[in-house]
C-alpha positions as CSV (number, residue, x, y, z in Angstrom):
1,X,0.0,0.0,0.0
2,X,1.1,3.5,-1.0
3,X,1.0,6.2,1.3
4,X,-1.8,8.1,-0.1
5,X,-3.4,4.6,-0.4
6,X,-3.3,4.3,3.5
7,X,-4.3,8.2,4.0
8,X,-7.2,8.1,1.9
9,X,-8.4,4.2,4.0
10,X,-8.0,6.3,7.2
11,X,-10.5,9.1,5.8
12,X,-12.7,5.9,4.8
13,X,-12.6,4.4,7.7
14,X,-14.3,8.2,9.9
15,X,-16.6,8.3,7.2
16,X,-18.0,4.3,7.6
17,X,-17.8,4.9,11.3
18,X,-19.5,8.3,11.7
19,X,-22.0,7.3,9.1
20,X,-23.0,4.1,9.9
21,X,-22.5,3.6,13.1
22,X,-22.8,7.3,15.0
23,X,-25.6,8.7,12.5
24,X,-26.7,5.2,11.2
25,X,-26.9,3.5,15.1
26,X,-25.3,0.3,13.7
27,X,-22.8,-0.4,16.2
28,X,-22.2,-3.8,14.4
29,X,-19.3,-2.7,12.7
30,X,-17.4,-1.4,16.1
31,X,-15.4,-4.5,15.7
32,X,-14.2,-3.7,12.2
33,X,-13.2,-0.1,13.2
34,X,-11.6,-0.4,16.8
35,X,-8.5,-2.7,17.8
36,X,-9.1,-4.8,20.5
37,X,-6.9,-2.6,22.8
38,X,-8.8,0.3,21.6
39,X,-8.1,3.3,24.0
40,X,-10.4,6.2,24.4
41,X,-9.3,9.1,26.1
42,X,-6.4,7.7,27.7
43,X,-8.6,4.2,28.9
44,X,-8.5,1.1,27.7
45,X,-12.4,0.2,26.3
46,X,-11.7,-2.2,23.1
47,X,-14.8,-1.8,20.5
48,X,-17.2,-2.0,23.2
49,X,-16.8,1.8,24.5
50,X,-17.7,3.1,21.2
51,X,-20.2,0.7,20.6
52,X,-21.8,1.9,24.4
53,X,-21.1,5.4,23.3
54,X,-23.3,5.2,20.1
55,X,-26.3,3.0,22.1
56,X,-26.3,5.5,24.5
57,X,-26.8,8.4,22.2
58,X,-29.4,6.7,20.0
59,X,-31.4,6.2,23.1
60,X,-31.4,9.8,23.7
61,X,-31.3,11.0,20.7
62,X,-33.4,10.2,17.3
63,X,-33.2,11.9,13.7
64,X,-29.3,11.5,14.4
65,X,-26.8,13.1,11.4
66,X,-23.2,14.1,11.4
67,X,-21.7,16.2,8.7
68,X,-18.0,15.6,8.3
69,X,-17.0,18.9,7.9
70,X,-13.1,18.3,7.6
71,X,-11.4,15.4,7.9
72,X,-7.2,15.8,7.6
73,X,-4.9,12.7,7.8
74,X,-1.5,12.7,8.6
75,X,0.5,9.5,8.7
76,X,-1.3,6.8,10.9
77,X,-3.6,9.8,12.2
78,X,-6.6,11.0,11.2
79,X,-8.6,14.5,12.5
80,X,-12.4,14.7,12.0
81,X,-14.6,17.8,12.6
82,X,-17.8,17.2,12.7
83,X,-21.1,18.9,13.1
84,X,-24.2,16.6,15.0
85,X,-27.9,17.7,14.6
86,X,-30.1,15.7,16.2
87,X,-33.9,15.5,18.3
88,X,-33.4,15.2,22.1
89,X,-36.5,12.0,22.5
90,X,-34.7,10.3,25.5
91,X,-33.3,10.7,28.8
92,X,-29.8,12.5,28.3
93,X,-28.0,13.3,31.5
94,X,-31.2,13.3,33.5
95,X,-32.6,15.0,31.0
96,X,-35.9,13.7,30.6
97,X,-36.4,14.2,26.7
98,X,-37.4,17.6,25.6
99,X,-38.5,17.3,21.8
100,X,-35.2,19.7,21.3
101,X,-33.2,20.1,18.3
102,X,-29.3,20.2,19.0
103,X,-26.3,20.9,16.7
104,X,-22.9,20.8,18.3
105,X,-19.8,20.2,16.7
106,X,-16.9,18.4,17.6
107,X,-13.2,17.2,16.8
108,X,-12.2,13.7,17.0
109,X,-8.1,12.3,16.6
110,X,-7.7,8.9,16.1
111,X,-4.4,7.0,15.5
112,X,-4.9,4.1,13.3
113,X,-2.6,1.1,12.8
114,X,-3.3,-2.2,11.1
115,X,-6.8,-0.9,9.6
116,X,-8.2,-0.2,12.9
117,X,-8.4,2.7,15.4
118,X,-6.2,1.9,18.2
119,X,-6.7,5.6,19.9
120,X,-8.9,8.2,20.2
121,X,-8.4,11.7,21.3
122,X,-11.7,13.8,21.5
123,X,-13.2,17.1,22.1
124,X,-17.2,17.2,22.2
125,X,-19.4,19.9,24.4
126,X,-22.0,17.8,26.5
127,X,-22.5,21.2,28.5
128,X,-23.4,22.5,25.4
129,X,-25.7,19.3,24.3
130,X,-27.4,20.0,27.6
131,X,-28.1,23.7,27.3
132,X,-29.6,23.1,24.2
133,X,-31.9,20.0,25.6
134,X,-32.9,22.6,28.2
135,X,-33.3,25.4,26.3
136,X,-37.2,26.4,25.9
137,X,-38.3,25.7,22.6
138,X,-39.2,28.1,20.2
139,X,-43.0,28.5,19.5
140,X,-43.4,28.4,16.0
141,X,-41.3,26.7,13.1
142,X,-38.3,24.0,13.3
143,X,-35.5,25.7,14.8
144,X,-32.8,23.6,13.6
């Protein structure tokens, strides 16, 4: 494999996962993406933390989709910033649901080796997420 082959896998690989798994809910694939000894944040979770991660936010959360708005890779790392909208329909942080539009954007790091994301580095605002599922709603028109 070339080095632009590898790059442009790396990019493929935060589009599958932020597609079809964050937006899509189909944690099936968490194997295929995360190494065993997958590390999040500086702990050890293997596949199974992101695979929690995405459950968790789908139960909260419904009309879930994720614009990539960059993605840079750099070697064995790739950078994603994204932008979530979503409908707040579940308990979020003892939230009960609110009906709420949200859109906050964040930036995840990952290092990849072997095909498969053996870290992850991320910045995301759940203060943020909360103020907007608290927020009183507008009374007229989607306010997306």
């Amino acid at each position: 494999m070339t080095a632009r082959t590898v790059v442009t896998e790396h990019a493929r690989l935060a589009e599958f996962w932020f597609g079809t798994a964050w937006a899509g809910g189909d944690v099936s694939i968490a194997d295929e993406v995360f190494a065993e000894d997958f590390v999040l944040n500086g702990r050890r979770v293997g596949p199974d933390g992101p695979r929690r991660s995405v459950l968790g936010v789908h139960r909260a959360f419904s009309d879930i989709g994720v614009e990539l708005d960059l993605v840079v890779t750099d070697g064995s790392h790739v950078v994603t910033h994204y932008t979530t909208t979503a409908r707040h329909t579940g308990t979020y942080r003892g939230v009960p649901a609110s009906g709420n539009w949200i859109k906050v954007s964040g930036i995840v790091i990952w290092e990849i080796h072997g095909g498969k994301v053996v870290r992850d580095r991320n910045v995301f605002d759940t203060g943020e997420v909360v103020a907007q599922i608290t927020a009183p709603q507008p009374t007229t028109g989607d306010d997306r």
